[in-house]
C-alpha positions as CSV (number, residue, x, y, z in Angstrom):
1,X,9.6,104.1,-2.7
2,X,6.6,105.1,-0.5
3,X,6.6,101.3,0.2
4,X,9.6,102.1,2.0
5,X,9.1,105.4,3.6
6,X,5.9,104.0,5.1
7,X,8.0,102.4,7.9
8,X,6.0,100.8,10.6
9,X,6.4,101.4,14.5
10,X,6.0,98.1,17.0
11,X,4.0,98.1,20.1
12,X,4.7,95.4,22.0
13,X,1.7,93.2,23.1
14,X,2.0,91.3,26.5
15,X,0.3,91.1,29.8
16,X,0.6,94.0,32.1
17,X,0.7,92.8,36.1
18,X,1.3,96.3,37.7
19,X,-0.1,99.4,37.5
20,X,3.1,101.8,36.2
21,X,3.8,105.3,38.3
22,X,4.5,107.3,34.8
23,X,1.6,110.5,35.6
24,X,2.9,113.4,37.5
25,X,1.2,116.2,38.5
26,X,2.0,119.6,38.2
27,X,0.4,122.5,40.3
28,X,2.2,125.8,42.2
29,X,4.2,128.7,41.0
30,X,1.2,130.8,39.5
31,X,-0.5,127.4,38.2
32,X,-4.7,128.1,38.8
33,X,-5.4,124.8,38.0
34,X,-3.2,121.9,37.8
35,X,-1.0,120.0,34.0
36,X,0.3,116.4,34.4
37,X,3.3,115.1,32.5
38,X,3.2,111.6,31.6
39,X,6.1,108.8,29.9
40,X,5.6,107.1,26.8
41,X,7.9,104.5,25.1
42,X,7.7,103.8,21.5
43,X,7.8,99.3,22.7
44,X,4.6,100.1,25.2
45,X,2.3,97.4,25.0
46,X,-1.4,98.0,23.9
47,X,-3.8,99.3,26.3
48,X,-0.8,100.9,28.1
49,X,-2.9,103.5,28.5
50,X,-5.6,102.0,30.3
51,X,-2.6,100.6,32.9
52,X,-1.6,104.1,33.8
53,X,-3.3,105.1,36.7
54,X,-5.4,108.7,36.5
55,X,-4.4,109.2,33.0
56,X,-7.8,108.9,31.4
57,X,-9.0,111.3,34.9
58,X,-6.0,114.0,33.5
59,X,-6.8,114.3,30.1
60,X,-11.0,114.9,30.4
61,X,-9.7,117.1,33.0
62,X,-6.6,119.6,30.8
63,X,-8.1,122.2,28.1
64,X,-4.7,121.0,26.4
65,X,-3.0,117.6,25.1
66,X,1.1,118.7,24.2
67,X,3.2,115.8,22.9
68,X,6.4,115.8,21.2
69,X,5.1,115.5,18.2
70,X,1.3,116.6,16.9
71,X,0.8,112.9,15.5
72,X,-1.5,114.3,12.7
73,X,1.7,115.9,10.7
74,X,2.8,112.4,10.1
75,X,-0.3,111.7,8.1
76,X,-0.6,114.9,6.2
77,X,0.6,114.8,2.5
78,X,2.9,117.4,3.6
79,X,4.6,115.3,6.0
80,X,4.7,112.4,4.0
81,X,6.9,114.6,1.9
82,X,8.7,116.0,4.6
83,X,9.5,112.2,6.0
84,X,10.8,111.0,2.5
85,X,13.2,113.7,2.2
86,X,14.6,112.7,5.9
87,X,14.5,109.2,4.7
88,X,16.0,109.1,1.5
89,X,20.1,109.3,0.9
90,X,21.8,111.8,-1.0
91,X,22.6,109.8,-4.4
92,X,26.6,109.9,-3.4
93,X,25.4,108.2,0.2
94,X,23.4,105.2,-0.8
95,X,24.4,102.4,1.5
96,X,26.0,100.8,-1.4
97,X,28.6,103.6,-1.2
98,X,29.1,104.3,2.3
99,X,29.2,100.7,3.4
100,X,31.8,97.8,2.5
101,X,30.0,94.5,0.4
102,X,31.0,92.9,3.1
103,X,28.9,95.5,5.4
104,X,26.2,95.7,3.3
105,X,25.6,91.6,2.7
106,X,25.6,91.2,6.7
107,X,23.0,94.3,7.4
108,X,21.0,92.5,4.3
109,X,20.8,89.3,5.9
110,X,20.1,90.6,9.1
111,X,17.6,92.3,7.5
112,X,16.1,89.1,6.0
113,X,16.3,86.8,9.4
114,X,13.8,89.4,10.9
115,X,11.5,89.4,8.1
116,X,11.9,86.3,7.2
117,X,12.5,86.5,3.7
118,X,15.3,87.7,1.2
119,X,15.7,91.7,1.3
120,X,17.2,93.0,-1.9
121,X,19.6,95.1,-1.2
122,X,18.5,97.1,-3.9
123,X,15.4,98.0,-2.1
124,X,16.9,99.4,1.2
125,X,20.6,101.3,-0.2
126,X,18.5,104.4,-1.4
127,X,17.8,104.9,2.9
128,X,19.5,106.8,5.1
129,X,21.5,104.4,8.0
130,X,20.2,105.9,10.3
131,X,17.0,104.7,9.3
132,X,17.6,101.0,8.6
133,X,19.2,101.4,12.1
134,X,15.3,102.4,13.4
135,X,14.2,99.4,11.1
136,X,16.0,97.4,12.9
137,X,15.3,98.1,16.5
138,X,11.8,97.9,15.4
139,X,12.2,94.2,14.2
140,X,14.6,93.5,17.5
141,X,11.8,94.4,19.4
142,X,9.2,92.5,17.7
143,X,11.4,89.0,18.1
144,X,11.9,90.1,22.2
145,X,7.9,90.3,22.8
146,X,5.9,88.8,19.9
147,X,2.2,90.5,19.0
148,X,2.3,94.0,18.0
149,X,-0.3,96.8,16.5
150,X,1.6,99.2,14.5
151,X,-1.1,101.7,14.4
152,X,-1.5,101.8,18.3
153,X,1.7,103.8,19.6
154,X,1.0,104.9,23.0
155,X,1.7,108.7,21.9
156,X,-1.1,108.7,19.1
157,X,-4.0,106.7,21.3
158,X,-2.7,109.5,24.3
159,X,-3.5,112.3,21.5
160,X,-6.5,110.3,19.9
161,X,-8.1,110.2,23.8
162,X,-7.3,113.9,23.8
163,X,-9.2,115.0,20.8
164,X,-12.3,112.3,21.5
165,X,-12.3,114.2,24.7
166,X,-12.9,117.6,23.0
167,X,-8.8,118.9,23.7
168,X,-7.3,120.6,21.1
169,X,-3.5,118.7,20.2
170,X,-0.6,120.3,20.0
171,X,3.5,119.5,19.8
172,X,6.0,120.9,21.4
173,X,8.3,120.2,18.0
174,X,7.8,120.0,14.5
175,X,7.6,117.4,12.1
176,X,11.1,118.6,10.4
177,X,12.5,119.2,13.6
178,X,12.1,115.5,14.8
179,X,13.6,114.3,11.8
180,X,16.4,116.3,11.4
181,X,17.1,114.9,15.0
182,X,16.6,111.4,14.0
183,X,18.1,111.5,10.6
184,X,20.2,114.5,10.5
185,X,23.5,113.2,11.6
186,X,26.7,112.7,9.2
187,X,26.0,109.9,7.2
188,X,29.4,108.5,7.7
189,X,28.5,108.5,11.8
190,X,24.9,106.7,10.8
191,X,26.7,104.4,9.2
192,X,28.7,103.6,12.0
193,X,26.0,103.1,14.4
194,X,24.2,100.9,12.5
195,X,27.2,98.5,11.8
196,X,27.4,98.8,15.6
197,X,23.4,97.9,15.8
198,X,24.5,94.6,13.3
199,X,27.0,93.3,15.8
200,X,24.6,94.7,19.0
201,X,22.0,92.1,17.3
202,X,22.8,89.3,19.6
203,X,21.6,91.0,22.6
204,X,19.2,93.8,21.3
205,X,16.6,91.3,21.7
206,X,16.8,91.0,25.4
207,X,17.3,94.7,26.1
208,X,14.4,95.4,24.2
209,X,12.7,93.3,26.9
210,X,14.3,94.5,29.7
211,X,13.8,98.1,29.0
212,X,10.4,97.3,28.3
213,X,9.5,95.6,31.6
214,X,11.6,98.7,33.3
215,X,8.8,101.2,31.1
216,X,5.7,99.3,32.6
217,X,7.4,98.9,36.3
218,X,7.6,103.0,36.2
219,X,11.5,102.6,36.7
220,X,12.6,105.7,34.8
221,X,16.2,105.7,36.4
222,X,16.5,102.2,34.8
223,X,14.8,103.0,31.6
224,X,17.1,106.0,31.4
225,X,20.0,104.1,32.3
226,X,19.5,102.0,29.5
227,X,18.9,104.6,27.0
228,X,21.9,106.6,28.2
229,X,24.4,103.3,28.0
230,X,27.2,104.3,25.1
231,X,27.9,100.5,24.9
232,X,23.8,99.5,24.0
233,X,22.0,103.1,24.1
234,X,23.5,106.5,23.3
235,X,27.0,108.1,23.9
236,X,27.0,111.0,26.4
237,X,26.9,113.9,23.0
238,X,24.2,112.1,21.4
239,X,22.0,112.1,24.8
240,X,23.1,116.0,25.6
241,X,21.1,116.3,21.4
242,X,18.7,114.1,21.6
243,X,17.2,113.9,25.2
244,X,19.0,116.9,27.4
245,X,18.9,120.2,24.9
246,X,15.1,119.4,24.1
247,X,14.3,119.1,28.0
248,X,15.7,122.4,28.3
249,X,14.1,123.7,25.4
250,X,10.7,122.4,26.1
251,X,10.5,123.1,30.3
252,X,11.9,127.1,29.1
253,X,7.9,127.0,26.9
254,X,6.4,125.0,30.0
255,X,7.2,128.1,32.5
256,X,5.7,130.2,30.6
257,X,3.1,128.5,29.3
258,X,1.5,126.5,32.6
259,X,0.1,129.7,34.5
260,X,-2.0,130.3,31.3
261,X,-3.6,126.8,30.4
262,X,-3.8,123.6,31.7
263,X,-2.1,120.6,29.9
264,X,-1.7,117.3,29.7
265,X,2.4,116.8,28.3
266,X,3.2,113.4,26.6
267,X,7.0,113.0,26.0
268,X,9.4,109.9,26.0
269,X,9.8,108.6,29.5
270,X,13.1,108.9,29.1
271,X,13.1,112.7,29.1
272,X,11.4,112.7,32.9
273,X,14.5,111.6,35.0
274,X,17.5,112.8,36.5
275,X,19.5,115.8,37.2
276,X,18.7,117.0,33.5
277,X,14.9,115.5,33.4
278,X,12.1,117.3,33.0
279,X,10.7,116.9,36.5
280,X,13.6,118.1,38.0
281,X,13.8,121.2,35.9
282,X,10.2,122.1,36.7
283,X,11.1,121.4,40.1
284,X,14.2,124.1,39.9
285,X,11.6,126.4,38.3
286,X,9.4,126.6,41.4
287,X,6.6,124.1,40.2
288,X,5.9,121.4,42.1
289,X,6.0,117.8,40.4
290,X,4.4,114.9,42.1
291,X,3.5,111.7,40.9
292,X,-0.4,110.7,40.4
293,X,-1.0,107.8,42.6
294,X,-4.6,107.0,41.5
């Protein structure tokens, strides 16, 4: 079982032609000296960080580096627990129970035509859907851009440069709180969306690379466009959970928090655009957000 639970992440290794706009500075409103919020993607390609102009330049010069998540509670024996619970079914909602043979056989072989080899279905029933669904994008995503490093996720190197650089790390969630989001839905609604993911296959591939491209480009009205798509990305009540409440959650901390320290804040790109985004909701909190051109 922690086989299993020791799911990998992809980061997507390709050739990066332009510099990305993704670092926005923050400054105003009581702020004595200035935070940056920068996008990440979970697909970005090694050495992303290095492409982002002035990142580097922010973080030596925050006393803070925030991210969604403090990285470290992944690795911690207590999270390890904390992700296994999360991960692993109650015994009446196995996938053997909650999905059809029929269901099951075509998420199996899917399975097995990513990883090239027979997956027993044995081995994956005892997992949530929702996380076979994550499993899945991850191998959609490795078939779109070939070469990945699964230890070099674009949050954790942001973090790792943070700590190197003598910041203290911090997360503007919890472990449990991040999985509950991820994993916490009714199991009979994960089970859905993965069957939906199984007949999505046939073009997940090239809207892994399109939203990719759309990351490194800096387009985050694409990117979000993508992410917010009910047919391919989420329905309008599972963006208002997973992308909208949190922005509101996190900028209500950021305006109090900003006049005291300065900070470096890591968070999906996806959560930085539009009417809801977190740069316009600084914006309508009297900061002033502008984007870092070198």
């Amino acid at each position: 079982m922690k086989k299993i639970v020791m799911t990998f992440v992809a980061v997507i290794a390709i050739s990066i032609s332009a510099q990305a706009q993704l670092l926005w500075k923050i400054s105003g409103n009581g702020i004595q000296k200035p935070s940056y919020l920068v996008g990440t993607h979970h697909i970005a390609p090694m050495g992303m960080q290095d492409s982002i102009a002035g990142l580097k330049s922010a973080i030596n010069s925050v006393d803070q580096v925030w991210g969604e998540l403090d990285m470290s509670e992944m690795t911690s024996p207590q999270g390890m627990a904390e992700l296994q619970k999360h991960m692993v079914a109650p015994a009446d909602s196995t996938l053997e129970k909650v999905l059809s043979h029929a269901q099951l056989d075509s998420v199996v072989n899917l399975l097995g035509k990513y990883a090239g080899m027979a997956i027993p279905a044995a081995q994956i029933s005892p997992l949530r859907p929702a996380v076979i669904s994550s499993q899945l994008a991850v191998l959609q995503s490795m078939k779109a851009i070939q070469g990945f490093n699964p230890n070099a996720q674009l949050d954790g190197i942001i973090q790792q440069l943070g700590a190197q650089a003598g910041k203290s790390i911090h997360g503007l969630e919890t472990m449990s709180q991040q999985l509950g989001l991820l994993y916490g839905a009714p199991i009979a609604q994960q089970a859905a969306d993965l069957m939906k993911a199984v007949r999505n296959d046939n073009i997940a591939t090239a809207k892994a690379k399109e939203m990719a491209q759309a990351y490194m480009s800096g387009n985050l009205d694409k990117l979000n466009a993508m992410i917010t798509d009910p047919e391919t990305g989420m329905t309008s009540q599972e963006a208002e959970k997973l992308i909208y409440n949190r922005n509101s959650a996190w900028v209500d901390f950021l305006i109090g928090a900003l006049p005291t320290t300065s900070m470096l804040i890591a968070v999906g790109a996806g959560h930085l655009p539009g009417e809801k985004g977190v740069i316009t909701l600084l914006q309508k909190a009297g900061f002033n957000v502008t984007p870092v051109e070198d």
